[in-house]
Structure formats: structure tokens, C-alpha cells
Phi, psi and omega in degrees: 000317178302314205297316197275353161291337180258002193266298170267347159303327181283339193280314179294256184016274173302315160329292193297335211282324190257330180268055149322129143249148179285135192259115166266147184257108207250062046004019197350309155338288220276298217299314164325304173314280197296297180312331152283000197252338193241005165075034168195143212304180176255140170242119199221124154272159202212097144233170172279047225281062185225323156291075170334330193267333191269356165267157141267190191280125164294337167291348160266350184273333170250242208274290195314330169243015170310329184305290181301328162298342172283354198258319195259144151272160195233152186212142185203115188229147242241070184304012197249013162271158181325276175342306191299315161299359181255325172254010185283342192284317184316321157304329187072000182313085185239341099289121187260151046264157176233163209192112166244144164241102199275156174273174205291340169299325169088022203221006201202123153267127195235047186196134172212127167191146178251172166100154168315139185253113168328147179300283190309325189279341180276319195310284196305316164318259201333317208290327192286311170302008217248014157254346170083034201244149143303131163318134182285174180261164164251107179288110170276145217241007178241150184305199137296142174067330179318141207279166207218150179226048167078161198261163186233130175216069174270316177199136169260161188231164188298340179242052148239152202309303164255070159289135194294028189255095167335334207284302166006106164227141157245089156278154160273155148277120166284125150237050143323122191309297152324326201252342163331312182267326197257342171262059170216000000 
């Protein structure tokens, strides 16, 4: 009797493990929060859901991609409400469904797109955004025109274009006909 009690304890255990539902947050506000108090990017919907042409696919809003939703806080909010329509402005959003992705700071987006998104383009997004990190900038270490042996971004140098030393110009030459004329 323990055995076959332990049995379907094990069996349920796993039923709930793979029909996970993904907990959306319609709060943009508490959700922004929880993304900086918890170190990990925002994922934010922008829809109709009422509207078929203006939603998205509920298989992307659940179980088929909890794996990757998982990485992520998640906010999914109703644009065709008073609310909704208040961050849809924050956003510049004016077709939906739209869809961002902030980073784990909660301060820099750093993924954005409106109109229906494809199963493989959501897929791809998410897997790519899901540290939730900015891309670093590439400081370069050869002048403008200077013969260049490819970048190095290791060490900077006192002539290189972005360099961190704010003090730092790189002039060009112009050869505009006009600036030619006017730098002579």
C-alpha cells in the first residue's frame, strides 16, 4: 500500500512539473520591481487580447516556452484598458501585439518589436535576451584611416576613436570639395 502511495505521489509530482503554468504579472509597476530586486530581465506584452489580429498565441504566453519564460519576469498587460493604454504610450507602442525586453537592471531595453512574432523568432529572442545583460561596447584602438590590424579590445590607445579617455579626438580628413575650401 506505501509502495503504490508513493508511487502516485511520484507520478502527480511530475504531471504538475511539466504543465507548469507560467504566472504572469499585469502590473507593469510591482513587475519592473521584482525585476531589479531579483536580477533578472523583464519580459513585457503589450496586447488585444480580444482582438485575434492584435494578440498573441496563448502557446506562446504558457507551457510550450515555460522553459525559457523562466528566466525571465514576466508582465502581460491588456492594451485596450485605461492602464493598458498608459504603457502602451511609455512604450511608443501603437501596434500590437508589442513586445520588450529589459534588461536585469530594469533600466535600458534592450529588445523591442510590434506586429505578431513567429514561434521560432520568439523562441530565438527569448533564448538570446534570457541573461538579461547589454552588450558591451567595442572600444577601438587604431586611429581613423590608420593602417588597422584588426580590433583589439584589451588596450586602449591615446588615438583611438572610442576610446575611454573622453580627452581623447580623432580628427578626419575631409574631402568634401566645400570643406576644403572653407578650411583654407
Amino acid at each position: 500500500m506505501v509502495h503504490v502511495l508513493s508511487v502516485a505521489a511520484l507520478v502527480l509530482s511530475t504531471i504538475a512539473a511539466t504543465d507548469k503554468q507560467v504566472e504572469w504579472q499585469a502590473d507593469y509597476g510591482k513587475a519592473l520591481a521584482a525585476t531589479r530586486a531579483d536580477d533578472r530581465p523583464l519580459l513585457v506584452v503589450l496586447d488585444v487580447p480580444n482582438d485575434p489580429k492584435s494578440a498573441v498565441g496563448r502557446e506562446q504566453l504558457e507551457t510550450e516556452q515555460a522553459k525559457l519564460l523562466d528566466a525571465y519576469q514576466l508582465c502581460h498587460v491588456d492594451a485596450s484598458t485605461k492602464y493598458g493604454k498608459k504603457v502602451a504610450q511609455a512604450f511608443k507602442a501603437e501596434k500590437f501585439p508589442f513586445t520588450a525586453i529589459i534588461d536585469k537592471t530594469g533600466s535600458v531595453v534592450l529588445c523591442k518589436k510590434s506586429g505578431k512574432i513567429t514561434e521560432v523568432e520568439w523562441g530565438e529572442t527569448l533564448a538570446t535576451h534570457k541573461k538579461g545583460e547589454r552588450k558591451t561596447p567595442i572600444y577601438h584602438t587604431k586611429a581613423y584611416r590608420e593602417e588597422s590590424e584588426g580590433l583589439d579590445n584589451s588596450k586602449t590607445s591615446s588615438t583611438g576613436l572610442f576610446s575611454k579617455d573622453s580627452a581623447t579626438k580623432v580628427v578626419s580628413p575631409s574631402y568634401c570639395p566645400s570643406c576644403q575650401r572653407k578650411a583654407q
